[in-house]
N, C-alpha and C positions, 0 to 999 in steps of 0.2 A: 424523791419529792421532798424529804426530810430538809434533802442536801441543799436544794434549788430552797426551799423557803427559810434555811434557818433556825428550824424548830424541830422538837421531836412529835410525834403525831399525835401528842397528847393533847400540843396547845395548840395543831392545827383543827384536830378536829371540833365545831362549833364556831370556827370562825368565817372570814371569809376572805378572797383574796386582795380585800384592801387592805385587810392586815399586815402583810407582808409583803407588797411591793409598790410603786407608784402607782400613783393615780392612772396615771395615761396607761398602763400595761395593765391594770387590771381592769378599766373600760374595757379593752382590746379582749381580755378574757371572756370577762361577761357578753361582749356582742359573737363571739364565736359558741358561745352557750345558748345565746336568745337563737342565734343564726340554725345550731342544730336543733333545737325544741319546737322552730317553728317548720322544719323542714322533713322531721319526723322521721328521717335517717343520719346515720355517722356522716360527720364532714370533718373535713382535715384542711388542716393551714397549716404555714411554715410562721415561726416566730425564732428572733434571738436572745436568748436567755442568758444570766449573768447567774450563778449561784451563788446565795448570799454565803453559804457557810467557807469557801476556797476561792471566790472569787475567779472561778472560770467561766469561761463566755462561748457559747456553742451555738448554733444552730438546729433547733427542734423539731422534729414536727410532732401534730399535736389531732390525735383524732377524740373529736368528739361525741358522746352517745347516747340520745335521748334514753331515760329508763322508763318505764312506763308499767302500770298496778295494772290489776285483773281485770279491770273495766276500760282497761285503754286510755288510761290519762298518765300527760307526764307530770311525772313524781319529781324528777331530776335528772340530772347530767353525769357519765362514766367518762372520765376524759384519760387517757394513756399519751403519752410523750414518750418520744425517744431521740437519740443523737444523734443526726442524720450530717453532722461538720464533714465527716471525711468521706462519706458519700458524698454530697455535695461538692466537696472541693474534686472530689475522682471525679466527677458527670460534667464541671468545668472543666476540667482537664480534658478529659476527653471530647467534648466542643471545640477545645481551644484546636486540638490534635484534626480533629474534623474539618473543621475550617482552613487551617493548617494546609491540607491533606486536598479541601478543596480547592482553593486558591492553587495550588501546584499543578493539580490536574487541571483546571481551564489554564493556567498559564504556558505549560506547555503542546505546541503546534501538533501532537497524537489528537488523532480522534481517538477517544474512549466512550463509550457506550455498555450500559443493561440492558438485558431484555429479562422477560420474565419467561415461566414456561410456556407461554402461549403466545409468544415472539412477542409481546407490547415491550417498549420503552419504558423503563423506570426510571432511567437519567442515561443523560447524553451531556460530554461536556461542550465549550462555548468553540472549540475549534471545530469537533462535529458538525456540532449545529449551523455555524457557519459555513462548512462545507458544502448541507444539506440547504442553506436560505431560509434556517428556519428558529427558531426559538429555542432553546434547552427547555421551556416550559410547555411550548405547543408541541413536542417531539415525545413527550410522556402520555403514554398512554394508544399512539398511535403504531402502528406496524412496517416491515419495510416493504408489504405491498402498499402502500397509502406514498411513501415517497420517495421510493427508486420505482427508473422503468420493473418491468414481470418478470422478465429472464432473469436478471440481478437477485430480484425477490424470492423469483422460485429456489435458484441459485443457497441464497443462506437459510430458507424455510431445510431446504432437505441439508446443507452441513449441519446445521440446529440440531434435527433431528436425530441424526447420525451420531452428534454430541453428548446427546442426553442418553441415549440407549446402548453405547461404550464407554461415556464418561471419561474421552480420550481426548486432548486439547487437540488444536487445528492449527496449524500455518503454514501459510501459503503465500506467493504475490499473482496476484489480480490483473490481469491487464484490463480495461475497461473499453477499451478500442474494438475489443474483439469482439463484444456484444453490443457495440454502439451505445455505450454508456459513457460517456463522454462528461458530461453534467457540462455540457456549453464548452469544454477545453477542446482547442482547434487542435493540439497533435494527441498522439493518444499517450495514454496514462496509467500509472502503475501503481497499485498497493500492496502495501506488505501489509498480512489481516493476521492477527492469533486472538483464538478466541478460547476461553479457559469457561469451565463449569465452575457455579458458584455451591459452594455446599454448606448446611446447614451445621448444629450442633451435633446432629445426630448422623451426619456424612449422605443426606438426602439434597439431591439437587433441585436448587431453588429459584435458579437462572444461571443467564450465561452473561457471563465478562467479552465486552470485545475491544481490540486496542486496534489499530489502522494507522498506517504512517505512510505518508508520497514518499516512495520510491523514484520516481521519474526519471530526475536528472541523472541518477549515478544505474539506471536501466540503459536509458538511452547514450550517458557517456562510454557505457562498459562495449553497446552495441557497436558506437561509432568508433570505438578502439581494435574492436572488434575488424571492422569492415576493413580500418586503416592499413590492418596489419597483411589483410587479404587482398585488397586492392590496390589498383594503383591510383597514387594520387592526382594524376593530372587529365586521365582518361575517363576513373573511374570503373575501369574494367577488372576485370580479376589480375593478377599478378601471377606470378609463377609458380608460389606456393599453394596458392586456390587452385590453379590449374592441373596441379599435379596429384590434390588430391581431387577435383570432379573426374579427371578422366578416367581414372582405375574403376569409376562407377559404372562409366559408357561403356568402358572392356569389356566389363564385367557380363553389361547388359547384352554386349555382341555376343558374349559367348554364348550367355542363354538363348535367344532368340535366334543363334544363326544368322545374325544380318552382318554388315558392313558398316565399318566408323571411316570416314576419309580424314586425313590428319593433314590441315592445309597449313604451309610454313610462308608467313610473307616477311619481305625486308622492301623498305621503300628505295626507292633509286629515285638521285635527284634531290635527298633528306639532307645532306651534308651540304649543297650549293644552297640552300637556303639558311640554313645555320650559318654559314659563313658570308654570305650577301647581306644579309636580312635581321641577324641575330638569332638568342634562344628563344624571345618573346613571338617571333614568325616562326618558330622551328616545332615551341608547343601549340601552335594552334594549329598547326598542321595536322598535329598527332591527334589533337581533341577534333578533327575533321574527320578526320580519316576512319575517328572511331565508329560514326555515327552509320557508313556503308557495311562497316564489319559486322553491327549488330544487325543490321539488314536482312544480311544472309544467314544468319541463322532459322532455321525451318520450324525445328522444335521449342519448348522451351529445356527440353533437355539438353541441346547442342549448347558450346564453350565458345566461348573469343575471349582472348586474353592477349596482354602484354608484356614480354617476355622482358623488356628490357630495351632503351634506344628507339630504333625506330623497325623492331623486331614486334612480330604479329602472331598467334596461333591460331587455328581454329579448328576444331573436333565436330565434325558432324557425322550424326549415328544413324542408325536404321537405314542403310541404303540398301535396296535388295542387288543392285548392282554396280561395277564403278562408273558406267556412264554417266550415271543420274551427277554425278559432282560437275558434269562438264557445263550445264548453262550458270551452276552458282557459280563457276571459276569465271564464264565470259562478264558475266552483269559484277563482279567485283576489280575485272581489269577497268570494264569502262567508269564504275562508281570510282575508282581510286586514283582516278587521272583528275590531278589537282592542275591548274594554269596558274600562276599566282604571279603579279605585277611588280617588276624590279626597275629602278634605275640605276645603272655603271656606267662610272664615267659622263655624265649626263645624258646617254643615251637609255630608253626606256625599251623594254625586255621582258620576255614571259621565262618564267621559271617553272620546268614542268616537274611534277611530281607523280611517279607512276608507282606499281608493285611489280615486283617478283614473287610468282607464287608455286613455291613445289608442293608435289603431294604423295603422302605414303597412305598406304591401309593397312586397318587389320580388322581379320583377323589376318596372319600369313602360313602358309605351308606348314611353318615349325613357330616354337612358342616365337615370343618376341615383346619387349619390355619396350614401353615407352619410349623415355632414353634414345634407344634403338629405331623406335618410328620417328622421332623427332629428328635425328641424323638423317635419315633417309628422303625426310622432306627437305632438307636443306638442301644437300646432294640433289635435289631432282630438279631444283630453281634453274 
């Protein structure tokens, strides 16, 4: 106080503080004196001081304290200051850092979200909320039974839960299709969720962190790469590496159950006169025809149709208790696979027919016998 006024306490005490500083600042004194005298408790302000004796300039704060005699009247004022600069400059700092910190989290396309231990929202950033159609400001305080469908809600009440009571983070990706959560997206949709425990100074959980980010596109690229790799591209059907692993499944199944797989081998006749009449562009629609009889005849959804290659066919169908039963699906896929298709040569106009050959092996047979091996034998039996 010496320092800040200049003097030694000798010649401050008895004076007052328009003694030793401006007018304007020591108004300011006085009304935060009148302010605590009349209020009959400590109050505090912040003021900037300049010390007269070093001429340094700080920032104070400044509590004031009514004194008051035996009979309850105030006597006077106890006032205590201290240097609150580098706190202050920290507490901006850390706003700035905050701000900072918020601005990056709505900027970025994550949903992030709090909840507290009783599932409410304490904040949701502006990509959330817009996910949700809802306010970052109306989204506090409410729960995600209030705004997801129940299943969803019940959904993260019990991972919540499980959270708090192992204190174990969570990630997972979401399909939302699968429970009809949809949120109005017409294909279905994917998230990637982790959700982290928030803890106190004392390492008590005090909520949970959740981050959310669409996965979609690169779910659904991975599938469609997926499928490209298995199927064929112009039929859609499985190709010959799907084929070869579904059947080892049917075998399998024959073996357990004792039943019968018939393994049907087609090759079109008639596919090459239309390739060479007609072109490739008559020759794949042919094949995209042709496909639509083949899934026909499948009984199960466990039976196969596939395309081997060209104008090359397979089919596996399982569970026969005997080998007749293949004999009406072999007749209704002669008659389905007879294409007529309208040509003209030479200027004369012409049907081009398109028919199948279709052989057929089984198994189980007498001795082991590998796929491979039934698949030669259907060829052989065309």
């Amino acid at each position: 106080f010496e320092q800040f006024f200049g003097a030694k306490k000798e010649k401050i005490i008895g004076n007052t503080d328009y003694d030793f500083v401006d007018q304007e600042l020591a108004d300011s004194f006085r009304e935060h004196d009148r302010h605590a005298m009349m209020a009959g408790k400590a109050v505090r302000n912040k003021v900037q001081l300049t010390f007269a004796s070093n001429g340094y300039t700080g920032l104070f704060e400044a509590t004031k304290v009514p004194l008051v005699s035996d009979d309850n009247q105030v006597i006077g004022i106890l006032g205590i200051g201290h240097d609150i600069t580098e706190l202050d400059q920290l507490i901006h700092q850390l706003n700035e850092t905050k701000q900072l910190l918020l601005s990056l989290v709505n900027a970025i396309p994550f949903f992030i979200y709090r909840l507290d231990l009783e599932g409410r929202f304490t904040f949701a950033n502006k990509a959330f909320s817009a996910y949700l159609q809802q306010s970052p400001e109306s989204l506090v305080g409410q729960n995600f039974y209030q705004i997801v469908p129940t299943a969803w809600a019940k959904e993260c009440q019990d991972e919540d839960q499980h959270l708090i009571e192992t204190r174990t983070p969570l990630h997972k990706t979401k399909s939302l299709s699968s429970t009809g959560q949809t949120n109005n997206h017409p294909q279905p949709q994917y998230l990637e969720i982790i959700k982290l425990p928030i803890f106190d100074f004392n390492q008590q959980i005090i909520g949970i962190q959740g981050i959310l980010w669409d996965v979609t596109e690169n779910i659904l690229s991975k599938q469609a790469l997926e499928h490209s790799a298995k199927h064929d591209s112009l039929t859609g059907l499985p190709n010959r590496y799907l084929f070869n692993e579904l059947i080892q499944t049917v075998m399998h199944r024959c073996d357990r159950n004792n039943h019968l797989m018939a393994l049907l081998y087609l090759d079109l006749d008639g596919f090459k006169e239309v390739n060479d009449n007609l072109g490739h562009e008559a020759g794949d629609q042919v094949l995209i025809d042709i496909a639509h009889p083949l899934k026909a005849a499948l009984i199960r959804k466990e039976d196969i149709v596939a395309r081997l290659g060209g104008d090359e066919f397979v089919i596996a169908i399982a569970d026969l208790k005997s080998k007749q039963e293949i004999i009406p699906i072999l007749e209704r896929l002669h008659t389905d696979l007879h294409l007529s298709i309208p040509c003209e040569k030479n200027g004369i106009s012409e049907q081009l027919e398109v028919t199948a050959s279709i052989g057929v092996s089984f198994y189980p047979q007498s001795r082991p016998i590998s796929f491979d091996e039934l698949l030669r034998q259907a060829d052989d039996a065309m």
